[in-house]
N, C-alpha and C positions, 0 to 999 in steps of 0.2 A: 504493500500500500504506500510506503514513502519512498520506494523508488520511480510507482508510480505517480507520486504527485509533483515529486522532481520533476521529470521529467515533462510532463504534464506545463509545469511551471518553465521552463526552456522551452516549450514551445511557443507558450502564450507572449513571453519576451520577445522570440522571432516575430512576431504577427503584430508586434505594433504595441505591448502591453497588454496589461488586464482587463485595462478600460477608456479607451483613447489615447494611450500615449504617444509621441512621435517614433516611430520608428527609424533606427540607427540603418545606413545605409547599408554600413561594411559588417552585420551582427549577422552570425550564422552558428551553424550549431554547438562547432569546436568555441566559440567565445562561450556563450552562454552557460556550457559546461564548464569553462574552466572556470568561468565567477561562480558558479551552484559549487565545484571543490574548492575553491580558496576558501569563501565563506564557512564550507564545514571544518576546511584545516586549519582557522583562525584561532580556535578556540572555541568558548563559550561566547554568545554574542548579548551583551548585556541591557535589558530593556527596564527603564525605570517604568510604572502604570502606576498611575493615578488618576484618583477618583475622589469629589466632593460629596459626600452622603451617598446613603443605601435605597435612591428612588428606584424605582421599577427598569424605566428605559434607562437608565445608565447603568444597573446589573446587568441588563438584558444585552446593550454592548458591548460590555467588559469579556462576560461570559460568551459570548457569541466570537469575538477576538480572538481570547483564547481556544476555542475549538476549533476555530478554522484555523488559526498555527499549526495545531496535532496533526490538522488533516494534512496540511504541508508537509508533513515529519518533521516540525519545527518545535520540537518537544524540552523535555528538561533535559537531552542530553546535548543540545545544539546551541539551547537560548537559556537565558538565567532571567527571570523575571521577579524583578521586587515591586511586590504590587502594595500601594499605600493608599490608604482612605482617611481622606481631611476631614470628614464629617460636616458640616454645613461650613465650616470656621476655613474662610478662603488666606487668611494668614498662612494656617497652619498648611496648606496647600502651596504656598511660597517658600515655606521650612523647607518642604519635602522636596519641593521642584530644586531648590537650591542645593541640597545635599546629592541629586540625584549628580550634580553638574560637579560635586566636590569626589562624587565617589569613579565620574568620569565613566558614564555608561555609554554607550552606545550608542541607545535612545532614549527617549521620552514619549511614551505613549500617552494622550490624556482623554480623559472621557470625561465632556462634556464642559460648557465653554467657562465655567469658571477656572476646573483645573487644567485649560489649555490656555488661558492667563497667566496663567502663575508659572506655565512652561518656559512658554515664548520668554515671559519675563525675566527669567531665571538664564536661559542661554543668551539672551541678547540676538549680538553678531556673531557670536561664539560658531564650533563646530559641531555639536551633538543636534543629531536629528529629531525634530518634534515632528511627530502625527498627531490629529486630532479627530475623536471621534464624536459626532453630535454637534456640533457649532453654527449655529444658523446662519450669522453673519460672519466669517471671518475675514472681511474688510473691516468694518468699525471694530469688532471685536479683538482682536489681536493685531492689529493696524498693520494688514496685508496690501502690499501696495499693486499686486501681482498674483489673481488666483489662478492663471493659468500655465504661468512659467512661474510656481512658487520663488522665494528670494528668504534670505537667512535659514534655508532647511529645514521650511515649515510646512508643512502639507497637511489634507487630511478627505474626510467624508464630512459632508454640512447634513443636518437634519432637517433644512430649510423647504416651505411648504409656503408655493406660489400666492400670496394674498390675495389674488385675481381666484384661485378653486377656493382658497377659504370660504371667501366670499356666496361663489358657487355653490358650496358644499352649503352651505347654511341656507340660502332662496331653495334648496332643494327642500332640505327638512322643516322650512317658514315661507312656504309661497307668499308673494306679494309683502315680503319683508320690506322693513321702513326704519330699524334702527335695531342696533348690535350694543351690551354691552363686553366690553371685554376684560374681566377680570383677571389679573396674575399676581405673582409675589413681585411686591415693591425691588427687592434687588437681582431677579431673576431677570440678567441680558437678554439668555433666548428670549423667553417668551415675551420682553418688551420689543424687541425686534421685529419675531411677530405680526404682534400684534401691529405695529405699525406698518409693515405690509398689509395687513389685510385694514388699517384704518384707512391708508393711501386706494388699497383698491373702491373701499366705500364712498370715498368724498368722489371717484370719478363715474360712481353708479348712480347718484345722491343717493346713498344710505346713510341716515345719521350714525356716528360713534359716541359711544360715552365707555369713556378709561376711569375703572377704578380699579385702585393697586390696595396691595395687604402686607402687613406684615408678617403675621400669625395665623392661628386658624381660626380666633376669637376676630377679628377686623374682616378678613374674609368671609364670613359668616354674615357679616354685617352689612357689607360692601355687597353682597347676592343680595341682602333681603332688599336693600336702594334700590338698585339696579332693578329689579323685577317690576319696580313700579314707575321707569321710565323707558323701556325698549319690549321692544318682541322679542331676543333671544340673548341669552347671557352664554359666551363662549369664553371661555381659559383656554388660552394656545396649551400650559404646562408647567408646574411646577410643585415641589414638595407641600409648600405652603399650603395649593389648595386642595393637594390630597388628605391633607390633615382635618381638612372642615367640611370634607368631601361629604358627609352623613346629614350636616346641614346645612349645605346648597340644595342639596337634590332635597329635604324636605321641603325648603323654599320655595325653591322652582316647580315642583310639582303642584303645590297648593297656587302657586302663583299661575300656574299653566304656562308655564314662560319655557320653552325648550334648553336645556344645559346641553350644550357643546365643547367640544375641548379638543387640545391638538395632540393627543396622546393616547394610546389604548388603557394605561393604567388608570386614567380619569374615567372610562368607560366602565373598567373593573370595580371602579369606589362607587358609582353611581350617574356619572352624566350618561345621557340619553345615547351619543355619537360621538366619534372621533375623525378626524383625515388625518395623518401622519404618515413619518415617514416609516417602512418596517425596520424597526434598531436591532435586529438582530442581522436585519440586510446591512446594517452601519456600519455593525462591530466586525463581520467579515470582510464587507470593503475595504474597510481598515487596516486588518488583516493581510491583504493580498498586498495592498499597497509597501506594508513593511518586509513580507518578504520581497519584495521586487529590489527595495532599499538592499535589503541582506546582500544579496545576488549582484548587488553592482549598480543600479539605476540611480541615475543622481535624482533628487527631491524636483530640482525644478525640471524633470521630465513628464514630473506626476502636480498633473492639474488637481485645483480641487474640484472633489467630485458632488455632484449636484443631482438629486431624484425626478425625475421627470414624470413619475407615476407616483405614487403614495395609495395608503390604505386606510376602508375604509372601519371602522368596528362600530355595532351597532348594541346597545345592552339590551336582550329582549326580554327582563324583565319590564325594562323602563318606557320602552316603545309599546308595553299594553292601554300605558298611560296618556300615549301621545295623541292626539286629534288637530290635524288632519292626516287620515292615514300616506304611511308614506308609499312613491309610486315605487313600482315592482322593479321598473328598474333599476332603482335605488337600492332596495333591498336583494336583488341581484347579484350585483358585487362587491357586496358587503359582509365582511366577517361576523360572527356574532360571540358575545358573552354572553351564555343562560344563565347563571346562577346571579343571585342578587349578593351586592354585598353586604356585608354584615357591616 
């Protein structure tokens, strides 16, 4: 199996990359074999991972990372991984990014765009390669001046979801929608980012927005009950915060008849009604291929960052008993579901 994946991986090289790269004129078989053996006769290749809190979609990248490694044969006897979790405390996530750079690793792997701050932050100009998985923006975000010919050895997969289908996705489940609010955590990047896309897609459709942020799960809770009494549908692009108060949104919005939207499938799983997103388990493998290509010889700015052109949809059909208007079929068509309710 991992000589089959080698190999497998040497030919995807030849053909251009994983996933659009530019293809090397003079690359042919004898090159791409000899960078797959230097890489394994280097030693152990040493990968810093880090990660800010134990949310849903950023376990589900972490984990999903590391098992597409295995499947590469990029296992504990090739790759040395110290995997560190900040917990919310984005400090502590610059400790870690810093030490990674003292202890002279390889890379830096981060999931999710707090701990690909404290990356970037931590290497500079420096030489250690950063990937990043989940980052919606990473132009404002880690002030990338270049996502397609990366620049300081910074790369990754965005979790980023067109504002224009936001949009979309929500007149699907609120026909003849007239105003969105969009609720997230006060210091969550992604999902201000977001939400700013899909506020920019609204002002060009005139749908009204109204932005309210949280800090906790007691302000969010609060910030749903507003909300309900001045829009048609309350969407959370995503974040910890408002999993935490997740149990009373959805009683709000239920009694409110107000549809809860969210840009994540674990919001679906707490209780919002839908989700579009990106699949993070598709992130964390992306990711994945990306860094073995690094392993094997590909310089960073060969590998674009990479961008979903599709996304998924997840539907909670407990909560959509509750919904009125029912939704059309073909909606519910290509739409994943969650049966069980949450607790």
């Amino acid at each position: 199996m991992k000589k089959t994946a080698c190999l497998l991986l040497s030919l995807l090289l030849l053909m251009g990359g994983l996933f659009g790269c530019s293809k090397k004129e003079d690359a042919g078989p004898k090159e791409a074999t000899s960078k797959t053996e230097a890489a394994e006769g280097a030693g152990l290749y040493k990968i810093g991972l880090v990660q800010c809190g134990s949310y849903a979609p950023l376990d589900v990248m972490r984990e999903s990372f590391m098992s597409r490694l295995d499947e590469w044969g990029y296992n504990e006897t090739k790759v040395e991984v110290d995997y560190q979790n900040a917990g919310a405390d984005e400090n502590k996530a610059k400790e870690i990014c810093k030490q990674f750079t003292r202890d002279k690793v390889d890379m830096i792997v981060a999931v999710g765009a707090p701990a690909a701050k404290a990356a970037s932050d931590a290497v500079g100009s420096g030489g250690i390669k950063v990937l990043f998985a989940g980052v919606n923006e990473p132009k404002s975000a880690l002030g990338m001046q270049n996502i397609t010919a990366p620049e300081r050895g910074i790369t990754g997969v965005s979790d980023r979801v067109a504002g224009q289908k936001s949009l979309e996705f929500a007149q699907q489940v609120q026909p003849g929608l007239r105003s969105i609010g969009l609720l997230y955590g006060e210091n969550d990047v992604n999902a201000a980012a977001a939400a700013k896309a899909i506020q920019d897609a609204c002002k060009q459709a005139g749908v009204e927005t109204v932005i309210s942020t949280a800090v906790n799960a007691e302000s969010a809770a609060t910030a749903a009950q507003e909300l309900c009494g001045q829009v048609d549908v309350v969407f959370t692009p995503g974040d910890s915060v408002i999993v935490e108060a997740a149990a009373k949104i959805k009683e709000t919005t239920s009694q409110a008849k107000k549809p809860w939207l969210a840009g994540s499938d674990a919001l679906v799983q707490a209780g919002a009604l839908a989700s579009l997103s990106a699949d993070y388990e598709e992130v964390g493998s992306r990711t994945a291929d990306m860094a073995v290509q690094v392993m094997v010889g590909t310089q960073v700015s060969q590998l674009p960052v990479y961008f979903f052109s599709e996304w998924t949809t997840w539907i909670n059909q407990a909560a959509l008993a509750d919904h009125e208007p029912a939704l059309s079929e073909d909606f519910l068509g290509g739409a994943n579901f969650v049966v069980r309710r949450a607790e």
